[in-house]
Each structure stands twice: as C-alpha cells, then as structure tokens.
N, C-alpha and C positions, 0 to 999 in steps of 0.2 A: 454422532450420526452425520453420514454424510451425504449428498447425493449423489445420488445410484446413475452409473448411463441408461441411457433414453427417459429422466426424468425431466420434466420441465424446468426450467430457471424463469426467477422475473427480476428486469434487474435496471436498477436509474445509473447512470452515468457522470461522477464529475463532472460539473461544468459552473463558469463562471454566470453563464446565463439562467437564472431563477426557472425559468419554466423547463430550458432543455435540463434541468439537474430533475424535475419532479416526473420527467416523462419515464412511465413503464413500459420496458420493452418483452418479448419471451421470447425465450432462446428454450436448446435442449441439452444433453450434456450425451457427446457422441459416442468419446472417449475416455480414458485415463491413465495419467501416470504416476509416476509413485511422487511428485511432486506440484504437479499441474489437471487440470482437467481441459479438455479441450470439448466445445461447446458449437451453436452453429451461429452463423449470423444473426442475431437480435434482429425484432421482426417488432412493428409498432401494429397490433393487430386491428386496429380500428381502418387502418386505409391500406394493410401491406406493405408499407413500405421500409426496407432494410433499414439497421443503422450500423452506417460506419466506425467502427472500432479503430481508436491508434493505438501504439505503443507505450505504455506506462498510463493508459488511463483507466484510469482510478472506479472500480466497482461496485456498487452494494445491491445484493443482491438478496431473496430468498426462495425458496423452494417448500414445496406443502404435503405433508405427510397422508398416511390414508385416512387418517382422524381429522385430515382439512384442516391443521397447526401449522404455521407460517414458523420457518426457519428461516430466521436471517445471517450473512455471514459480511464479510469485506472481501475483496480481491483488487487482483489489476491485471490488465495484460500483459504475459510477458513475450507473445509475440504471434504468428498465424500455420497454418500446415495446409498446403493445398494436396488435396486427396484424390476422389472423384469431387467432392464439394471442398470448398475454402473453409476450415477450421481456423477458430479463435482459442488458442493457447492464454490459460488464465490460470495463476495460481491456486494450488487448493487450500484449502482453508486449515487452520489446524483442528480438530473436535469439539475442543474445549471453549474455542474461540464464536460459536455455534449458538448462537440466543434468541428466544423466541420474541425478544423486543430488537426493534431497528434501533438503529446504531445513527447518529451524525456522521458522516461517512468526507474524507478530507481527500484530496487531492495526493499521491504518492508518486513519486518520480526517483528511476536510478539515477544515483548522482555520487562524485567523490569529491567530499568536502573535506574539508582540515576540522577536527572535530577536538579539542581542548577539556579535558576532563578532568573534575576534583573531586574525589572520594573520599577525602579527608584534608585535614592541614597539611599531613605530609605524604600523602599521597595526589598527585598531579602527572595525565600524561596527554600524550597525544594520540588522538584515532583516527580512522577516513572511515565517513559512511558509506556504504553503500547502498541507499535507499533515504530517503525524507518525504515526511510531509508534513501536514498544518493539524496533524493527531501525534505523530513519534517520527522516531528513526531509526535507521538499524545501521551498525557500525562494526567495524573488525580493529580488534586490540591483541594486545601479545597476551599470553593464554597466563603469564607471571603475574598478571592485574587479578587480586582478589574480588571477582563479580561473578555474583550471586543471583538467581532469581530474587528479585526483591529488596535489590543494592538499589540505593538513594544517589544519584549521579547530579552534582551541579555542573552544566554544561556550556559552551561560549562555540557558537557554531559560525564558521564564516560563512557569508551567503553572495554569493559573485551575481551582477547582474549582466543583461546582454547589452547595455548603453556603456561596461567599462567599467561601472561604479561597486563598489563591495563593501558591503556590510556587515554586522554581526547582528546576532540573535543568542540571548541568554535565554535559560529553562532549565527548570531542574526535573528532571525525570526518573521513572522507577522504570526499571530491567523486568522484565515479564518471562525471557528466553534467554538464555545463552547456547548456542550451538560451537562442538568444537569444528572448526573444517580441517582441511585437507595439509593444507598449508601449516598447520599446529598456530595458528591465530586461535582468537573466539570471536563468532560473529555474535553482538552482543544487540537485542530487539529489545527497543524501551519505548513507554508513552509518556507524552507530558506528564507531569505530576502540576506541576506549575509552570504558567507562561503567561507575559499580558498581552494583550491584541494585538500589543501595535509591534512585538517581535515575532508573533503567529503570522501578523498576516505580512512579514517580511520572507519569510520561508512558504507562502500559500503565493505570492508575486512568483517567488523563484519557480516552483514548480511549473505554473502555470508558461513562465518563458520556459523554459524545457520542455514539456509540454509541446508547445508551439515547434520548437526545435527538433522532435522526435517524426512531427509531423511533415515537415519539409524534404526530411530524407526518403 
C-alpha cells in the first residue's frame, strides 16, 4: 500500500537536534513517479510555518488510511520541481518496506566510498556506495559477485572527513535488495546486521558533514 496523490504525509526530519528530529510536520503528496513522489512543502500546523527541506535529508514519515491506521515508511530527498508551487522530490518507498510501527529512522546521504567486501575466505572484493547511513548502505559491484537477497556481507567502509582526516568503519550486514542496472553492475541495498556505536556513529558524523555540505550549495 502506498500513498495515493492528494493524501496527507506526516513526517519528522533527521536532525542532530533532539527536538527538531521529534517535530511533526504535514505535507500532501501532489505527484508521482515511477520512482519518487513529489509532495509540497511541510507545514508545522500549530503556527504555519514552512519547513525547509535540503538535499539528502533523511525522512520518516507516515500516512493514515480510512480505518485511521498509521503507515509508516523512510525516505529522503532526492531533490525539488518548481511548478506553479515549489515541489519536494522524495523517494518512494518500496511496498514491502511499509509498517504499521515507526521505524528509528538514520540520517542517509549520497555518497561514493571505497567499500571492501568479504563473502567468504576466498571471496573478497571491492565496491563504491552510492548512498550511506547510520541504518545501511547501498552499493554497485560487478554483477560476477554471487549476492543474494539475504547474502551475509563482512564489510570495511572508508569514511573521509571534511578536516582531511579518514577513517574506517567495520559491520557486517545482510542484502535485503539487489537491483541489476543499466551499466550490467548490481546495485546491492543492505542493513547493518552488526555494528558497535562507536563505527555507527563514525558513518552518522560523515553524513551529517555532507549533509552540511549539500546545503551550501
């Protein structure tokens, strides 16, 4: 189930700040594509006032059915469409991914890392993500890597910061998607399985500077 144009969205925002993470905004859902929904400005309805959406941040959201059932999903923005009114371009969710409990919802930012992968003893290769956050990541491998929904990946992520300094981040994650693209790669979607704090929250730093980064432009 997904939502319908001109149904309502309600939806908190990533943020490092405790309170602006908890604030519920409504939006509607104007448009759609076969991979995005395009929505209007979030609207904080107790005083009116708009909220600002950037690029790659990070969404949770849900939407209420005519039985008054809360659907919640994740998203982010992947970018805006000015029309007669200013559209927010936001991924659409996949069906499946669609649950009636909210979800802990992470920061996700496009990003191309050097991604180092072990699938067995003698299976080791190399990937670049295209997408991270402090829940998973999603990454493009040559299509010859036997990955499965449900392949067990030990993984060594490098993580660049904006002061020069670069670090790594280990986790071992499970595959939930693999898509073939265009390119005969696999983009391959996994979530932590396993990770400790203190390499989460080196990948939830990075975001957040990128983040900061997306907004300057």
């Amino acid at each position: 189930m997904l939502p319908k144009v001109n149904q309502f969205l309600y939806l908190q925002v990533a943020s490092s700040d405790e309170e602006e993470a908890n604030t519920e905004y409504k939006s509607r859902v104007s448009d759609e594509a076969d991979h995005e929904l395009l929505i209007d400005i979030p609207i904080l309805e107790s005083n009116g006032r708009y909220k600002r959406l950037f690029l790659g941040d990070e969404l949770s959201i849900y939407f209420m059915t005519g039985d008054g059932v809360k659907h919640y999903f994740n998203s982010h923005v992947l970018g805006f469409k000015d029309d007669v009114v200013k559209m927010i371009r936001i991924g659409k969710p996949d069906p499946e991914s669609i649950t009636k409990v909210q979800r802990r919802h992470f920061l996700r930012v496009s990003a191309e890392l050097e991604l180092a992968i072990q699938m067995s003893t003698h299976v080791r290769f190399i990937g670049m993500t295209d997408d991270v956050g402090g829940g998973g990541i999603s990454f493009l491998a040559d299509a010859k890597w036997p990955i499965v929904d449900g392949t067990d990946l030990d993984c060594w992520l490098l993580v660049p910061y904006r002061n020069g300094t670069i670090d790594h981040a280990q986790f071992k994650a499970e595959v939930v998607r693999v898509k073939r693209m265009e390119t005969g790669k696999n983009q391959i979607m996994a979530k932590f399985a396993s990770i400790s704090d203190g390499d989460r929250q080196k990948i939830i730093r990075f975001c957040f500077e990128r983040q900061l980064d997306f907004r300057k432009k």
